[in-house]
One Martini backbone bead per residue (centre of mass of N, CA, C, O) as a GRO file, in nm:
protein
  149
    1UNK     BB    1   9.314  12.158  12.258
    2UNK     BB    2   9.608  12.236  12.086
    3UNK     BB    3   9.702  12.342  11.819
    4UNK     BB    4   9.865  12.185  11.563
    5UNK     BB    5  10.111  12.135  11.278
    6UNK     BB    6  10.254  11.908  11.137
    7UNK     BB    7  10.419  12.107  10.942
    8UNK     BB    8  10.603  12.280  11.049
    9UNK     BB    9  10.885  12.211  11.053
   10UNK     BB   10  10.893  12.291  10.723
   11UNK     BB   11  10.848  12.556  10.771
   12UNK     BB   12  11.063  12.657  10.927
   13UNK     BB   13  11.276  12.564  10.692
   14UNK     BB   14  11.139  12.784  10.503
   15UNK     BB   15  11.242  13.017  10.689
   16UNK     BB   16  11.533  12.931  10.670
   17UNK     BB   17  11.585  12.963  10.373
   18UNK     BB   18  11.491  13.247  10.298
   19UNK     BB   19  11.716  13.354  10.484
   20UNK     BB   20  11.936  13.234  10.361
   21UNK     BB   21  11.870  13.414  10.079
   22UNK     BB   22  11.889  13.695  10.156
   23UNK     BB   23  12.192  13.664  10.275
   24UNK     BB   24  12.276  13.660   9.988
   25UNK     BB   25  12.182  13.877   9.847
   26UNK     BB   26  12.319  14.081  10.028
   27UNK     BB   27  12.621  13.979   9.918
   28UNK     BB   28  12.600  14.026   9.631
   29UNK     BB   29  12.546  14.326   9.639
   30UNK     BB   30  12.790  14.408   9.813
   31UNK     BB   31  12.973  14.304   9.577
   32UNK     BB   32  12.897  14.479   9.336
   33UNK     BB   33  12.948  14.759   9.462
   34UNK     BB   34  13.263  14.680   9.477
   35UNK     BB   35  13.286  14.619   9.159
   36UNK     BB   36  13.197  14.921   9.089
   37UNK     BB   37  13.391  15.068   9.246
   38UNK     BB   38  13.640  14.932   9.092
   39UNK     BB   39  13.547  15.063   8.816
   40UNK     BB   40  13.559  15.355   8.873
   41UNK     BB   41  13.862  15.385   8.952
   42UNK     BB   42  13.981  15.316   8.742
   43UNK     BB   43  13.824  15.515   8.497
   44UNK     BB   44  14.009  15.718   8.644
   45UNK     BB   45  14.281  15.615   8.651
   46UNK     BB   46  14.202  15.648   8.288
   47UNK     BB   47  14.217  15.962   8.290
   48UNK     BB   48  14.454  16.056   8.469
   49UNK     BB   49  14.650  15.947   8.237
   50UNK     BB   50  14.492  16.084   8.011
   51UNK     BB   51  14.604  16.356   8.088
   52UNK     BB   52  14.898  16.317   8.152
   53UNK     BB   53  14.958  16.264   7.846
   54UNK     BB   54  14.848  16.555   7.729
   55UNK     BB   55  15.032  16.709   7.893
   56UNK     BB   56  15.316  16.621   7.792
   57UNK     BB   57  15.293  16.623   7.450
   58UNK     BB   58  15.354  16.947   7.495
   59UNK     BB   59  15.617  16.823   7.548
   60UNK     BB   60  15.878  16.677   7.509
   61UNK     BB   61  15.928  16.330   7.402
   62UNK     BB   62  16.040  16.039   7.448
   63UNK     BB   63  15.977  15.738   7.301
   64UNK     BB   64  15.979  15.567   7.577
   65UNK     BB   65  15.765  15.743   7.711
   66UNK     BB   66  15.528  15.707   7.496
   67UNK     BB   67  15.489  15.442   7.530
   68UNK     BB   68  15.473  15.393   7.818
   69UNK     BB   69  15.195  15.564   7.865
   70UNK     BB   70  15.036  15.388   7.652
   71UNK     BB   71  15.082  15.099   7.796
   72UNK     BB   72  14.920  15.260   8.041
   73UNK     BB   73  14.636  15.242   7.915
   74UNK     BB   74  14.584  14.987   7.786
   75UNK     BB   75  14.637  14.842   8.046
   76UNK     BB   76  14.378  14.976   8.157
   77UNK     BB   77  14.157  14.901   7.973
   78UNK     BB   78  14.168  14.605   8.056
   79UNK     BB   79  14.109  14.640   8.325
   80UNK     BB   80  13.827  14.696   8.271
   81UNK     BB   81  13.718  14.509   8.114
   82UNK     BB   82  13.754  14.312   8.337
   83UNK     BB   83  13.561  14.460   8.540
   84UNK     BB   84  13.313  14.452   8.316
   85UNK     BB   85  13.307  14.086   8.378
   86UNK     BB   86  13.257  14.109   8.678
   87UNK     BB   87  13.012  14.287   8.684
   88UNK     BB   88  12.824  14.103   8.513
   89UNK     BB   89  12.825  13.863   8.662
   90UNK     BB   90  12.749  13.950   8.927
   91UNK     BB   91  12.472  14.038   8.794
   92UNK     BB   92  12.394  13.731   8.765
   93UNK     BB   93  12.425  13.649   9.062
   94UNK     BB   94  12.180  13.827   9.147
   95UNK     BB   95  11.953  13.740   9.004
   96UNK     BB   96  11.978  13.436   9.096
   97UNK     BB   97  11.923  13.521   9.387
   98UNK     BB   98  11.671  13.656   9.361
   99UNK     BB   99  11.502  13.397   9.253
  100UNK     BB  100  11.570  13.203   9.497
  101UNK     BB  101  11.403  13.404   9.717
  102UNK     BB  102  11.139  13.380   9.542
  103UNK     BB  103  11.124  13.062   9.604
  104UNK     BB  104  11.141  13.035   9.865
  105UNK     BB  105  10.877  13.237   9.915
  106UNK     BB  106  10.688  13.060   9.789
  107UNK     BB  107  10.698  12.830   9.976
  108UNK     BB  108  10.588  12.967  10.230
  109UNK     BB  109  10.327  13.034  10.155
  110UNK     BB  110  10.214  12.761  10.115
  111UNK     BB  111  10.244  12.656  10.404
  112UNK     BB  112  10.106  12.907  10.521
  113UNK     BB  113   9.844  12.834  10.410
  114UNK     BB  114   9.816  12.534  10.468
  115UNK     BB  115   9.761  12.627  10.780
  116UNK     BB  116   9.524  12.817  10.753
  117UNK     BB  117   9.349  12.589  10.656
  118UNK     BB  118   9.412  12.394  10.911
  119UNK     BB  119   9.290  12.584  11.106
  120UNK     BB  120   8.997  12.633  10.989
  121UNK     BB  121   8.960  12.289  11.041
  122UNK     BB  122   9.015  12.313  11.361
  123UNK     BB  123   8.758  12.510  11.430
  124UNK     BB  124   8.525  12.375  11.278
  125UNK     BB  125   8.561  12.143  11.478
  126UNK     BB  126   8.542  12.267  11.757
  127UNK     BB  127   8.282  12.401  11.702
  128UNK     BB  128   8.143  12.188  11.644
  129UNK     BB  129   8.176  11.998  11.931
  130UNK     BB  130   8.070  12.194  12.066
  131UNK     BB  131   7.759  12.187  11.965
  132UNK     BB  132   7.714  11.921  12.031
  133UNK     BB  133   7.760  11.935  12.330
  134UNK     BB  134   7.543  12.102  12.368
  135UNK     BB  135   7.309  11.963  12.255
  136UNK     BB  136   7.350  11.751  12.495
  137UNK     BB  137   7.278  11.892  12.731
  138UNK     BB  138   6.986  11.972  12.618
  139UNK     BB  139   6.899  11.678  12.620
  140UNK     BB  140   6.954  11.620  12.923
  141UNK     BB  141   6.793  11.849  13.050
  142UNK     BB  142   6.501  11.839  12.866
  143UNK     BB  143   6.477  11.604  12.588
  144UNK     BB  144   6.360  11.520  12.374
  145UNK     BB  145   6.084  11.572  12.184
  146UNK     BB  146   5.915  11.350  12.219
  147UNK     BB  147   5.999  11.295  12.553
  148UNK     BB  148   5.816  11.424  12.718
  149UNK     BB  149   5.650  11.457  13.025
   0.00000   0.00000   0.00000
């Protein structure tokens, strides 16, 4: 007879909750790395700006072209600012993911733990019965002790 686990389907289940509770939190930080890497670009973006008005400002520069200049650094900070919420959140997305597949691995720990102490009393029972039919054997073979002949 072989073991058999009654509660498999269960196990199994929480094996693969575990593995997309993964494959969540991979996506989560590959997000994550995407809205940093876009963020450093702004930041590029908002130094190459104030760099060129700082060489600008060095020559004569009529009102509007100065304002204008202004109005495009505020706006790339507004960016940034945007940025720096977008990846705040992911930052919260990737913990919670993390959170889920913590909880994910300690069900399957739970049920695979529970697998093994099934296992070690099917073994249990198993050496007992091999133990009792030897018993039977050699009552059969030898008699009680009572019984000798």
């Amino acid at each position: 007879m072989a073991y058999h686990f009654k509660l498999e389907t269960i196990l199994g289940l929480r094996r693969n909750l575990e593995e997309l509770a993964q494959q969540k939190l991979a996506k989560e930080i590959t997000r994550l790395e995407e809205y940093r890497r876009g963020l450093a670009a702004l930041k590029q973006q908002r130094q190459k700006l104030i760099a060129e008005f700082e060489e600008e400002k060095q020559r004569a520069m009529v009102a509007p072209l100065f304002a204008l200049r202004v109005e495009g650094i505020f706006h790339k900070e507004e960016e940034i600012e945007a940025g720096t919420s977008v990846v705040e959140a992911q930052q919260g997305a990737v913990a919670q993911a993390r959170d889920e597949l913590a909880a994910k691995m300690r069900d399957k720990k739970v049920m695979e733990k529970a697998r093994e102490r099934d296992y070690q009393k099917y073994l249990q029972a198993a050496l007992k019965k091999e133990q009792n039919e030897a018993d039977e054997q050699m009552v059969l073979r030898f008699g009680r002790k009572g019984n000798l002949h």
